[in-house]
N, C-alpha and C positions, 0 to 999 in steps of 0.2 A: 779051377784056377782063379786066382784075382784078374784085376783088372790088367794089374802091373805085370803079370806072370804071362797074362796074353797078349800081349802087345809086345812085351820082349822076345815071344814067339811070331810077333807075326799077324796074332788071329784077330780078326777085325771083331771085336764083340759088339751086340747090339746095343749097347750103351755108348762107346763110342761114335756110333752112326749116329745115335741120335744127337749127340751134342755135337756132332761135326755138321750138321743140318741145323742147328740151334746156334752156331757160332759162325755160318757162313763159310765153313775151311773145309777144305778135300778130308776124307776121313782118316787119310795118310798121315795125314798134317798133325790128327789126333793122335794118330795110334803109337806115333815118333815121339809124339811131347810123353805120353803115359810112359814109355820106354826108355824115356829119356827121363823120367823123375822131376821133370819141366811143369809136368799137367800132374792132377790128379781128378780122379771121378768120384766123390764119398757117396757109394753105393754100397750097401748092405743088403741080400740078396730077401733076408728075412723083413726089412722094410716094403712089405709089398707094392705099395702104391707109391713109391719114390720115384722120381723124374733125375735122371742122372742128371747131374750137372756138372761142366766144366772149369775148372779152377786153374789156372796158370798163364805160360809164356802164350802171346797171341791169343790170348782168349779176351771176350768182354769181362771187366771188372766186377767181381760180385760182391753184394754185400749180404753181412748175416745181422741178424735180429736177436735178440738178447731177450730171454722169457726167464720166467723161473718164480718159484714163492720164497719165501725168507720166514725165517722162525717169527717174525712180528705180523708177517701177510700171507698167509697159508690158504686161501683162496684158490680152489681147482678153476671156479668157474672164470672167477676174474683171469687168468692166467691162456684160459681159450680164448676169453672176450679180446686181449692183447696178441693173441697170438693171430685169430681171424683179423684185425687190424693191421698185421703186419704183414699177411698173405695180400690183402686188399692195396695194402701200398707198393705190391712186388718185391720182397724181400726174397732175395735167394736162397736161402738158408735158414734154419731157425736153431736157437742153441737153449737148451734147459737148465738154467745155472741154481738149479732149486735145492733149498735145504729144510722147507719143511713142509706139513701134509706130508699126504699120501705122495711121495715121489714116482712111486712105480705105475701108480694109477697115471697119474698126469702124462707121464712119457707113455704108455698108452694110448692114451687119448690124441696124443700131438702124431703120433706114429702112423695111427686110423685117421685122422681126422686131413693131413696135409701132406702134400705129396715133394715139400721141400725137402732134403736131407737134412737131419735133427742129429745136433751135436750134443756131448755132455764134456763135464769136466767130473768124472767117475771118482773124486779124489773127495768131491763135497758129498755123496753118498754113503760113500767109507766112513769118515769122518762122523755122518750122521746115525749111522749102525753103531758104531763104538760107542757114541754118546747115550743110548738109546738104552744099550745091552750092559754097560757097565758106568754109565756117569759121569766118560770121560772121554772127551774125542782122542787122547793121547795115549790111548787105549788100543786103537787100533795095530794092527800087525800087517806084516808082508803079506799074508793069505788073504787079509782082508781085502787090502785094494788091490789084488790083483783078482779073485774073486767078484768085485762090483764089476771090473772089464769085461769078465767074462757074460756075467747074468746081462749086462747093458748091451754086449753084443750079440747075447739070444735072443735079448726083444725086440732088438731090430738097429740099433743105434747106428749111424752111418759114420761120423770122425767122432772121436775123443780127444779132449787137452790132456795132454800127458805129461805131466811138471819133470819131467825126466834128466832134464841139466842142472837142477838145483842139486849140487854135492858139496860133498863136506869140503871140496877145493874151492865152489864158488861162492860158497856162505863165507868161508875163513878169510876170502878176498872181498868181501862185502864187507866185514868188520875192519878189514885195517883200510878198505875206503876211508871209510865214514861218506854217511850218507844224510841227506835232510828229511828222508822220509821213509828209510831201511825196508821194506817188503811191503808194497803195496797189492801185490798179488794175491786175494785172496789165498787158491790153490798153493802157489807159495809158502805162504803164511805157514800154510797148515801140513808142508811135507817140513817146509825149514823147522817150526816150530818141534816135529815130532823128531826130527833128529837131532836137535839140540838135547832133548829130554832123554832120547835112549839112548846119546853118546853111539850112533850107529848108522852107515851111508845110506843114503835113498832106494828103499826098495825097487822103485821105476827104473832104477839105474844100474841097480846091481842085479836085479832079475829082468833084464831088457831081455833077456834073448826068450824067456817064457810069456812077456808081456808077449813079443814078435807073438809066435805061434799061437796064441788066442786071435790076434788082430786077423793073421793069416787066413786062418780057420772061416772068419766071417767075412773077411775082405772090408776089415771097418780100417779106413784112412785114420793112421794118426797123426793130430796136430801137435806138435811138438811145442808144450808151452813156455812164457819166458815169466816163470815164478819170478825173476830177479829185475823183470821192466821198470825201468823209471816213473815214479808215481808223480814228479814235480819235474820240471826243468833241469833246479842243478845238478840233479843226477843225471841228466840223458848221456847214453854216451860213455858211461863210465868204468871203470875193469872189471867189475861183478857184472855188468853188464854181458860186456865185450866175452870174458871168460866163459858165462853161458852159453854164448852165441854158439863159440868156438866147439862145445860139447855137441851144442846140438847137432852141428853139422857130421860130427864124427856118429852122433847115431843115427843121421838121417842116411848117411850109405850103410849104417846095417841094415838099417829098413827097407833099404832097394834091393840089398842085397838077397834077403831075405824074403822079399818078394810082395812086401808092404806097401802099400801109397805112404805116403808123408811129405806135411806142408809143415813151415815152421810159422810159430806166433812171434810178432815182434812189438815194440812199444807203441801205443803209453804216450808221454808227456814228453815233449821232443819240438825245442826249437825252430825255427822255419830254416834255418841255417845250417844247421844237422840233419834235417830228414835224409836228404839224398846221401849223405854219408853213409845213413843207417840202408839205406836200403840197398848200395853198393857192397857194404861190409855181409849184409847176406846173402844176399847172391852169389860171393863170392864165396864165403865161408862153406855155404850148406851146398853147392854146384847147384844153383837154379834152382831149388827146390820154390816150389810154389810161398808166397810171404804174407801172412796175413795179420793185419796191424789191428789195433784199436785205436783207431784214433789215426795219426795220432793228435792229439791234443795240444794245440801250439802256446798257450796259455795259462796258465794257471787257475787264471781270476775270473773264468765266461762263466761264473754257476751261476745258473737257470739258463744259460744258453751255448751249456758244452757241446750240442749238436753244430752251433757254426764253428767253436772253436778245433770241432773232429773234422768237420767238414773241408772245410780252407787245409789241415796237416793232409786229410785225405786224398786232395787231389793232388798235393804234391808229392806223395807220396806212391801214387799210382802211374801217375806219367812219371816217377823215376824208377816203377818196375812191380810194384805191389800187385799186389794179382785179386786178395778178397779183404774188402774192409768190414769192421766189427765197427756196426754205428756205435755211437752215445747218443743218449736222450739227453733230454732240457733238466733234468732230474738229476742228473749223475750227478755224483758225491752230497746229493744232497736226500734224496727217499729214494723208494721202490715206484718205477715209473707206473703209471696208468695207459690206459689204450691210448687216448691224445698223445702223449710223450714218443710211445712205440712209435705211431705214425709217422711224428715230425723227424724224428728221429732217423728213421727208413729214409724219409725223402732229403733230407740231407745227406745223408750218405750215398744216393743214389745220385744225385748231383756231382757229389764229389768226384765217384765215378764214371760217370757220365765224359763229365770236362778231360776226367784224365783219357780216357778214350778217345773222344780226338784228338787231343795229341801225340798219342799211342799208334793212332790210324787204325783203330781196331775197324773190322768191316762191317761196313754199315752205320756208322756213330755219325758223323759228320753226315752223311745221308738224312738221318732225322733230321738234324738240323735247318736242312736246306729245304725240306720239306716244310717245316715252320716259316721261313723266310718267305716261300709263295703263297702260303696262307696269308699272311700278315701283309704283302703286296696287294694281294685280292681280297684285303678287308672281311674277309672269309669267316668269320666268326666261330661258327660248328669247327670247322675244321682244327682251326684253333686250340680249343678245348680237347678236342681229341688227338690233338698230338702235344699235349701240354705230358710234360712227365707226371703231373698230378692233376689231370684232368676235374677229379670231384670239386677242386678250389678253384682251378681256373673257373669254372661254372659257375661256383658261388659267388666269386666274388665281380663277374659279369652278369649276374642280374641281379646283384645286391644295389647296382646304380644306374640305373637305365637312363641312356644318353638321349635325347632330343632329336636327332637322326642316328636311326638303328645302325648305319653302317661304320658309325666310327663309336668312339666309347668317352666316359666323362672324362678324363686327364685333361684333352683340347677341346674334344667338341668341335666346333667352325673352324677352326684352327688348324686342323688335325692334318700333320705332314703328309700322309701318304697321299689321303683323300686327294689332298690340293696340289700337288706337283705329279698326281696320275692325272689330272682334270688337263692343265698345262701342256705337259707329254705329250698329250692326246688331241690338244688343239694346236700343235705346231705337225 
């Protein structure tokens, strides 16, 4: 049985216990949210060395990492070199959004190598095969991409993006928008594109109930993607949008029904204004189904520094209900990030996270915090560092400047508030 198939029964799996011991919650607390389409767990049982992990209502915020090669960086090694930087940063998740090299080797490698759950979007494979086999991504068929689902879920794959609400109703509503930046979705792109060309509805969509039964089969969580997210601002928010949404929701209770996990993908490029709209609008639409954003991206104009502008949409986007954020790097819209990028990338997102968590009251969150605050009372340095969320920097850049009296640091020096009204304190 899946995850979701036992917990609607009842049956406490040991996957469940362990993220009910990983998330501070009675494992009751878990087995109701999986049953309830609230939680999901993307475990794949053929992922051996996979650490279940908890997504949804009441859980800590999780973030996922974004890997992959592209037809101009085809690099295996660089793509582990990035993917071990982004285990090192604590990345919940890792996702393989590759379209060239050796694809099946690389997911391979990330499957043996890391014990996060490894997403794909099965749509960029297809895509790749067709091109490959006949010259022409447009080329590809129904058997084809439901076929990648299937091979991606014998190798182990734990969630898939599933462009499955892109239909001939939400593209037709897309062009009489009008929009400033029509499909930024890759995945997207490239379901909308093929139906425009064979004049014929979305495979994902029209063969949902045989995707279901593959997913079933492995117990691979599907993310429900939003081909139709807003790549710019003026778009956030809008009927092609909205209309997606609306789909998705109606096949995320086939998928409960069915006996499938299922989280939905949301935007993108999204106002500070709008976010909690967007996140209210899904919640509602999809009944709680776990939400997980890229972003989002409050700005337009941060390139080279799209991880603050994910970072800032992220946390508000979490304390109004989001459950997993998909970082951006300093890189986005602009190359194929490097290890550095991945890093910063993570620990902004992790941030983001972070913050929405206490405001969330997730258990244990503000606890860290208050454990920093005694450190930094007691001038405590080690400590410091070891409860820095990115300890390797906090390090660095405490003995990148060594202070005159070790106990305080160069900012004041002699000056230095705590020092001097602990001194005070202490002498009344």
């Amino acid at each position: 049985m899946t995850q979701l198939e036992s917990a609607k029964q009842g049956i406490l799996t040991a996957a469940m216990k362990q993220v009910a011991q990983e998330e501070q919650q009675p494992v009751d607390f878990i087995q109701q949210g999986v049953a309830a389409g609230t939680i999901v767990i993307p475990y794949n049982p053929a992922h051996k060395n996979c650490k279940p992990l908890g997504v949804g209502a009441g859980l800590r915020t999780k973030v996922n990492a974004n890997l992959g090669t592209s037809t101009d960086c085809g690099s295996l090694d660089e793509e582990m070199i990035k993917a071990r930087a982004a285990d090192e940063a604590k990345a919940d998740a890792l996702m393989d959004l590759s379209t060239g090299g050796d694809l099946i080797q690389l997911r391979k490698q990330l499957l043996e190598g890391f014990s996060q759950p490894l997403g794909t979007v099965p749509m960029y494979e297809a895509a790749v095969r067709a091109r490959q086999r006949d010259n022409s991504m447009q080329a590809m068929t129904a058997e084809d991409m439901l076929e990648v689902v299937r091979s991606q879920a014998e190798q182990g794959v734990d969630f898939m993006t599933i462009h499955a609400g892109v239909t001939q109703e939400s593209v037709e509503r897309l062009r009489s928008q009008g929009r400033a930046m029509d499909i930024v979705s890759r995945g997207g792109a490239l379901i909308g594109g093929w139906m425009i060309h064979h004049q014929k509805e979305n495979p994902y969509f029209e063969r949902y109930a045989e995707l279901l039964e593959i997913c079933k089969k492995y117990d691979v969580t599907i993310s429900l993607g939003d081909g139709l997210r807003p790549g710019c601002l003026d778009d956030a928010t809008d009927r092609a949008q909205v209309q997606e949404l609306i789909t998705l929701g109606e096949l995320a209770r086939r998928s409960r029904e069915a006996g499938v996990q299922v989280m939905i993908e949301g935007p993108g490029h999204v106002p500070l204004n709008q976010i909690k709209t967007n996140m209210v609008l899904e919640k509602s639409l999809c009944e709680g189904a776990p939400f997980y954003v890229l972003g989002p991206l409050v700005t337009d104009v941060a390139a080279g520094y799209d991880h603050i502008a994910c970072a800032i949409g992220g946390a508000i986007a979490a304390s109004a209900g989001a459950d997993f954020l998909c970082y951006v790097t300093p890189s986005e819209h602009l190359r194929l990030p490097d290890a550095k990028d991945v890093r910063e990338g993570v620990i902004a997102s992790r941030i983001a996270a972070h913050a929405a968590d206490i405001a969330k009251g997730v258990p244990g969150a503000i606890e860290w915090d208050r454990e920093m605050s005694k450190a930094r009372r007691a001038l405590d340095w080690d400590k410091q560092i070891e409860l820095a969320l990115d300890p390797q920097k906090a390090r660095e850049m405490r003995q990148s400047s060594t202070p005159q009296q070790p106990e305080v640091c160069t900012m004041c020096g002699d000056f230095c508030a705590v020092k001097g009204i602990e001194e005070y304190i202490k002498k009344k």
